[in-house]
C-alpha positions as CSV (number, residue, x, y, z in Angstrom):
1,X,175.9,-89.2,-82.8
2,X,172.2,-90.5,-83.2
3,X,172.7,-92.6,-80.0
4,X,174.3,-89.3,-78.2
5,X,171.2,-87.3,-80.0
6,X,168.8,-89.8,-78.0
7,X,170.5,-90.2,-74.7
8,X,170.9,-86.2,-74.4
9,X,167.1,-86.4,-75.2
10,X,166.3,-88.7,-73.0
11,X,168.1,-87.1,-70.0
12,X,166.5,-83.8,-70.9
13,X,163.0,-85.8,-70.1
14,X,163.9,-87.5,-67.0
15,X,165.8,-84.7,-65.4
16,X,162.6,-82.9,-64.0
17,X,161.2,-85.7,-62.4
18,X,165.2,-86.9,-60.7
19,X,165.2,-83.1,-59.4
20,X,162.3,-83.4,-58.1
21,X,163.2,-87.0,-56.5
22,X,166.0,-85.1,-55.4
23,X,164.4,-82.4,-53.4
24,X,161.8,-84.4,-51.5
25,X,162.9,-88.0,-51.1
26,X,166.6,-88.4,-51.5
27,X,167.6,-85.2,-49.7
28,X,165.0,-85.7,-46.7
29,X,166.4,-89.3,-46.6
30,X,170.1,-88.3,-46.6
31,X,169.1,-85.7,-43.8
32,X,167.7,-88.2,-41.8
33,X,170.0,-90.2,-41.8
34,X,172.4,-87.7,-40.8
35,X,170.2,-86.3,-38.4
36,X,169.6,-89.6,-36.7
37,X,173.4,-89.8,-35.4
38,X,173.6,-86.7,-34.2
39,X,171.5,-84.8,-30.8
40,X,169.9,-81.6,-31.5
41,X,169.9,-78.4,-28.5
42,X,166.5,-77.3,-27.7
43,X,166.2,-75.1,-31.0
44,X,166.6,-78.2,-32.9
45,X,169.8,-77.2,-34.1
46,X,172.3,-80.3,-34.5
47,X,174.8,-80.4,-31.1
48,X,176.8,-83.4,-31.5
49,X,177.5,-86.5,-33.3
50,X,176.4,-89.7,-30.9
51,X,176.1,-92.5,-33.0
52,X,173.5,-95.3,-32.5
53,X,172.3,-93.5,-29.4
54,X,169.1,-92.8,-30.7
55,X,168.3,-96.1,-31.7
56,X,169.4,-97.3,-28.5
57,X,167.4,-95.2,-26.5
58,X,164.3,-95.1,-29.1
59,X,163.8,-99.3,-28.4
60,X,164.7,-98.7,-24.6
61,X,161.7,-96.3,-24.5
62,X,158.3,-97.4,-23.3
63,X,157.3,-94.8,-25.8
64,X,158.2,-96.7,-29.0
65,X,157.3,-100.0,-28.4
66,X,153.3,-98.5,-27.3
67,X,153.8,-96.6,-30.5
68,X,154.3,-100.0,-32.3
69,X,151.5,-102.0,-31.0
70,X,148.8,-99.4,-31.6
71,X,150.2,-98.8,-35.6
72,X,149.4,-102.4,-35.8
73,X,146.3,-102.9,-33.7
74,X,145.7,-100.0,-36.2
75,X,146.6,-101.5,-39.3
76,X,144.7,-104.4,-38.4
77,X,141.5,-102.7,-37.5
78,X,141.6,-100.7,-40.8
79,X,143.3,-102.5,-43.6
80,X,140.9,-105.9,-43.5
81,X,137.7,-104.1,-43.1
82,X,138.7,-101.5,-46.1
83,X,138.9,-104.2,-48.6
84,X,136.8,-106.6,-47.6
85,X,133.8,-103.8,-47.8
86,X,135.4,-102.0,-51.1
87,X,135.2,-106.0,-52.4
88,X,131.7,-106.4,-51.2
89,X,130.6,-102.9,-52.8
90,X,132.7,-103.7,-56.5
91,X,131.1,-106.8,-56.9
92,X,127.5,-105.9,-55.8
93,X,128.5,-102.5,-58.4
94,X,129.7,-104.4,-60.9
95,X,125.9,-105.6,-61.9
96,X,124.3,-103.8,-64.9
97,X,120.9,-103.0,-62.9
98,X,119.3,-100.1,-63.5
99,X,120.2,-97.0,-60.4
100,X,123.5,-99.0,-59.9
101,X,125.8,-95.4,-61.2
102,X,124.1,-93.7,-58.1
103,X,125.3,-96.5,-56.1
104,X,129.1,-96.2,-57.4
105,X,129.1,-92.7,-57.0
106,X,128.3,-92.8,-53.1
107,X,131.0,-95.9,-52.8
108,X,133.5,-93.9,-54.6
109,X,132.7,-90.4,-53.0
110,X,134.9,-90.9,-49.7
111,X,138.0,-90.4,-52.2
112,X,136.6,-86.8,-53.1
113,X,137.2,-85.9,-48.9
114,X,140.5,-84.6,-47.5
115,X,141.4,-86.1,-44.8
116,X,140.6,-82.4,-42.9
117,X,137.3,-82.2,-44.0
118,X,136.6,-85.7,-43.3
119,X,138.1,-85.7,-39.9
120,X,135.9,-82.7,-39.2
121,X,133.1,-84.3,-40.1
122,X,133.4,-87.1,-38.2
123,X,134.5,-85.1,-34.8
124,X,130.4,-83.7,-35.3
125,X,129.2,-87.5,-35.5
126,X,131.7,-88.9,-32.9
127,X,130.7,-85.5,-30.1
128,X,129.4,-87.1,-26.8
129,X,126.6,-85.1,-26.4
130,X,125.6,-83.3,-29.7
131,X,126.8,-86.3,-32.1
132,X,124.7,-87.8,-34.5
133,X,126.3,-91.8,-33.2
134,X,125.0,-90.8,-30.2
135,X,121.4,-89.8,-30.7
136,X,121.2,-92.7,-32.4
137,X,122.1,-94.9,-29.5
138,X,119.8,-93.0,-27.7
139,X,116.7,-93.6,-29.7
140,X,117.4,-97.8,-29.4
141,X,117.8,-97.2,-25.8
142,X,121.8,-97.4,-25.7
143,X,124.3,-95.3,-23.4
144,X,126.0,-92.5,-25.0
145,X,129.5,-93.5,-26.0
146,X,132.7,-92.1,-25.3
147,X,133.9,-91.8,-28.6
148,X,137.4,-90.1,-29.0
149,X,137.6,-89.1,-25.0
150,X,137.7,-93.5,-24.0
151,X,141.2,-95.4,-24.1
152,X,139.1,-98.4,-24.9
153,X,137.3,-96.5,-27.9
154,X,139.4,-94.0,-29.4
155,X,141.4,-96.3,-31.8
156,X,138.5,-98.2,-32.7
157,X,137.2,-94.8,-33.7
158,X,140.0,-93.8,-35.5
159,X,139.6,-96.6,-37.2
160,X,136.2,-96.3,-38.1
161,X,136.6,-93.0,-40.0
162,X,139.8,-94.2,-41.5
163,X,138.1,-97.4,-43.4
164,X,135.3,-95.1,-44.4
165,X,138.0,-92.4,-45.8
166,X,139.7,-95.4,-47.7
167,X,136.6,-97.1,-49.3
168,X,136.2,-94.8,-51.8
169,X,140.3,-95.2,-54.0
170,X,139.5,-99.4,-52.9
171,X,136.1,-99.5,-54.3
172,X,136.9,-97.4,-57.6
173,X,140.3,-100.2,-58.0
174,X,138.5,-102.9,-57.5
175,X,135.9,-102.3,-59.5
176,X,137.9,-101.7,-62.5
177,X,139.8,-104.6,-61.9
178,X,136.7,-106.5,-62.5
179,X,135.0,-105.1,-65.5
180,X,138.5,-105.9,-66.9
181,X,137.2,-109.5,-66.3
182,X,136.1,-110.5,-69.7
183,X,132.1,-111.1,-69.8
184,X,132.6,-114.6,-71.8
185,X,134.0,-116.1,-68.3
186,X,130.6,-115.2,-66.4
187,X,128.8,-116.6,-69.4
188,X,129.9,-120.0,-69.0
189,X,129.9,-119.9,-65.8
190,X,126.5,-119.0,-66.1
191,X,126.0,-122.0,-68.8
192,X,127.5,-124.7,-66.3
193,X,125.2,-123.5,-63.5
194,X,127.2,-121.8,-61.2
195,X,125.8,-119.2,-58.7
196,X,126.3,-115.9,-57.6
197,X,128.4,-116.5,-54.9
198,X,130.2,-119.4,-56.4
199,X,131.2,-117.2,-59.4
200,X,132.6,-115.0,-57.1
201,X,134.6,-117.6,-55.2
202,X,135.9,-118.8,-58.4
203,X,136.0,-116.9,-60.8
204,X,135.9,-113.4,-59.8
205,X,138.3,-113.3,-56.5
206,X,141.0,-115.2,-58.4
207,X,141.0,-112.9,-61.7
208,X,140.7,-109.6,-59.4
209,X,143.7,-111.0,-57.5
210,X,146.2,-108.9,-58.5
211,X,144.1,-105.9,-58.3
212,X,143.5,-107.0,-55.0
213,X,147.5,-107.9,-54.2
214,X,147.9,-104.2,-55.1
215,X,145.1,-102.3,-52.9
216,X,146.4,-104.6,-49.9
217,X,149.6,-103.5,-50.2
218,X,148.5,-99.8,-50.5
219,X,146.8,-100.0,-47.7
220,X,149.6,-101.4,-45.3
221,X,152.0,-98.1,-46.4
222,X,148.8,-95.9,-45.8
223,X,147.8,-97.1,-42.4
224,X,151.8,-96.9,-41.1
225,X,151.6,-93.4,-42.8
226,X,148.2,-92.5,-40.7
227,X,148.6,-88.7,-39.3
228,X,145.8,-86.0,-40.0
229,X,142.8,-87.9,-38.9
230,X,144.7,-88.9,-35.5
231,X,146.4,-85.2,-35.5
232,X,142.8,-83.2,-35.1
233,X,140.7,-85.8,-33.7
234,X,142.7,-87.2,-30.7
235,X,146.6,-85.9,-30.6
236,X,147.4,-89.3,-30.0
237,X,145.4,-89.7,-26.8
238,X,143.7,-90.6,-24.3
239,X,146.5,-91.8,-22.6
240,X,148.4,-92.2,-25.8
241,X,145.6,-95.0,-27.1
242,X,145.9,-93.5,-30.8
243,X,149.8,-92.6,-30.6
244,X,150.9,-94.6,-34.1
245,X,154.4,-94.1,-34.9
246,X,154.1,-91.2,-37.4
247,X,152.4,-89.2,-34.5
248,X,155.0,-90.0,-32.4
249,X,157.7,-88.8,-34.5
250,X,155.7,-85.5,-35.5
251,X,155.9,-85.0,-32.0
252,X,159.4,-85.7,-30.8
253,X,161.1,-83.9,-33.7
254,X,158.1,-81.1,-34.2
255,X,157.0,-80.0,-30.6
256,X,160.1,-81.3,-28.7
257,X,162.6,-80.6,-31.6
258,X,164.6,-83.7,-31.1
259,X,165.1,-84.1,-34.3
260,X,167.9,-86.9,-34.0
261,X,165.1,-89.2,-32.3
262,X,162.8,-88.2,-34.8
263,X,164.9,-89.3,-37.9
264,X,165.6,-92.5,-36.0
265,X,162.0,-93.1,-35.8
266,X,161.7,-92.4,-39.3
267,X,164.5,-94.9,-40.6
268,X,162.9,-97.7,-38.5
269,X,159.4,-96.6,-39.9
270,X,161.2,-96.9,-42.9
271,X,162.5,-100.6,-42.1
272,X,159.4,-101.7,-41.0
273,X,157.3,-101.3,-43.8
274,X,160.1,-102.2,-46.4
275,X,160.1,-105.6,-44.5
276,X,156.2,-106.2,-44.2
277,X,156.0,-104.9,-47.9
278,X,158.9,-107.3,-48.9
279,X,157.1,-110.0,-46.7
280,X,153.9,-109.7,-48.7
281,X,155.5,-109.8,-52.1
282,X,157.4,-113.1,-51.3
283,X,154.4,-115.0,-49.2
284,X,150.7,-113.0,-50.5
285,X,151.8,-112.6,-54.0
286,X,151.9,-117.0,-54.4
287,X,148.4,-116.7,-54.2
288,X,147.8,-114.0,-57.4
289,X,146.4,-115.2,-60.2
290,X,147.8,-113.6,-63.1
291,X,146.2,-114.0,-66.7
C-alpha cells in the first residue's frame, strides 16, 4: 500500500505537466503528422488522404531547397558570431574591477528585449534614409546602405540583429559557467606564470566547455526556429533572400492554407535539427571537458 500511496502521489505531480505536454507538443505533432498525408481545399479544411505527396513535391520545389540554404547561411552567420562575442564579453566580465556590474548589465540586457520590440528597433537603425547605420556611414564619407530592401544585405541584416538579440541569455550562461570555475585554478596558474590569454586557452575554455557545448546547441534549435525578427522586418524578401524554413511554412500553411505541405515542412524541420543536434552530441561533445 505504501508503494501504491507513492506512485498515486507521484502521478498526481506529474500529471499537470503530461497534460500540458499533451496539449501543445504531442497533439500538434500527431496532427501534423496526420496532416502531412493528407491535401487541404482552399479553407484549409483536410480533402483527401495522398500519402508521401507532400514530401515529394516539398523536395521537387525550388521553394524548399532556397529555404534550406538561407536557414543555414543563417545559422552560420548567427550562431558563431553569438558565442564567440558572449565568450569574449564573460571572460572580459568575469574580472573583479571596479564598474565591471555596469558592464554585465548592458551584455546581459538584449535578453530583457522581445523579439517585437527588438525588431522594431532595429527597423529605425536599419531605415535607408532616416536610420541611424546610415548617418553614420554618411559622416565617414560612406554610401547609404540598402539594408533590408538588398538581396545581397538583407540576411546579413537579419543576422546582425539576431546575434545582438542572442548575446544577452549567451553572455549571462557563460558567465556563470565561469565563476563556477574555482579561483584556486587561476591562482596557480597565476603562480606558474601563465598569462591572460594563455589562461584562457587553457584553463578557462576547457572548464567552460560544457557550458559552452550547451549554449552551441541552443543556438542551432534557435536559429532553425528564427520567425518574428524575419516576419516584421523583411517577410522573407527581397526576392525571398531571408525566406528560412519556419517562414516558409508560416506561409504555405498560414496565408495559402496548405496545411498538408505545411506539416510536411515541419516534420522535416523536425528531422533536420534532430540529426544536426544528434550530430553535435556524437562529434562536438568529444571535445567537453567535464570535471
Amino acid at each position: 500500500m505504501g508503494r501504491f500511496r507513492e506512485a498515486a502521489l507521484a502521478a498526481v505531480f506529474i500529471a499537470p505537466a503530461l497534460l500540458l505536454f499533451g496539449i501543445f507538443l504531442f497533439y500538434p505533432l500527431v496532427q501534423s503528422v496526420y496532416l502531412s498525408l493528407h491535401s487541404t481545399n482552399p479553407r484549409g479544411q483536410v480533402a483527401n488522404f495522398v500519402g508521401l505527396t507532400n514530401f515529394r513535391n516539398l523536395f521537387n520545389s525550388p521553394g524548399f531547397p532556397n529555404s534550406l540554404i538561407v536557414t543555414l547561411k543563417f545559422i552560420l552567420l548567427t550562431v558563431p558570431a553569438s558565442l564567440a562575442l558572449a565568450l569574449a564579453f564573460a571572460a572580459v566580465c568575469r574580472s573583479r574591477i571596479r564598474g565591471m556590474r555596469i558592464f554585465r548589465f548592458v551584455f546581459a540586457l538584449p535578453i530583457a528585449v522581445s523579439v517585437s520590440t527588438g525588431s522594431i528597433m532595429w527597423m529605425i537603425l536599419f531605415h535607408p534614409t532616416l536610420g541611424t547605420l546610415n548617418y553614420f556611414l554618411g559622416k565617414i564619407g560612406l554610401a547609404p546602405v540598402q539594408w533590408l530592401t538588398d538581396p545581397n544585405m538583407a540576411l546579413l541584416s537579419i543576422s546582425l540583429m539576431t546575434v545582438w538579440m542572442n548575446i544577452g541569455f549567451l553572455f549571462i550562461l557563460l558567465l556563470g559557467g565561469m565563476q563556477g570555475i574555482p579561483e584556486e585554478i587561476y591562482e596557480s596558474a597565476k603562480i606558474d606564470g601563465s598569462g591572460p590569454l594563455r589562461t584562457f586557452w587553457r584553463l578557462t575554455l576547457p572548464l567552460v566547455s560544457p557550458t559552452l557545448f550547451f549554449a552551441s546547441v541552443t543556438s542551432v534549435i534557435g536559429a532553425f526556429q528564427a520567425f518574428g525578427q524575419i516576419n516584421i522586418l523583411t517577410k522573407g524578401g527581397p526576392v525571398n533572400s531571408t525566406n528560412v524554413l519556419v517562414f516558409k511554412l508560416y506561409e504555405d500553411a498560414f496565408v495559402n492554407f496548405r496545411f498538408g505541405v505545411g506539416s510536411a515542412q515541419a516534420l522535416v524541420l523536425f528531422a533536420i535539427v534532430l540529426l544536426i543536434t544528434v550530430l553535435q552530441f556524437v562529434f562536438a561533445e568529444r571535445k567537453v571537458h567535464y570535471q
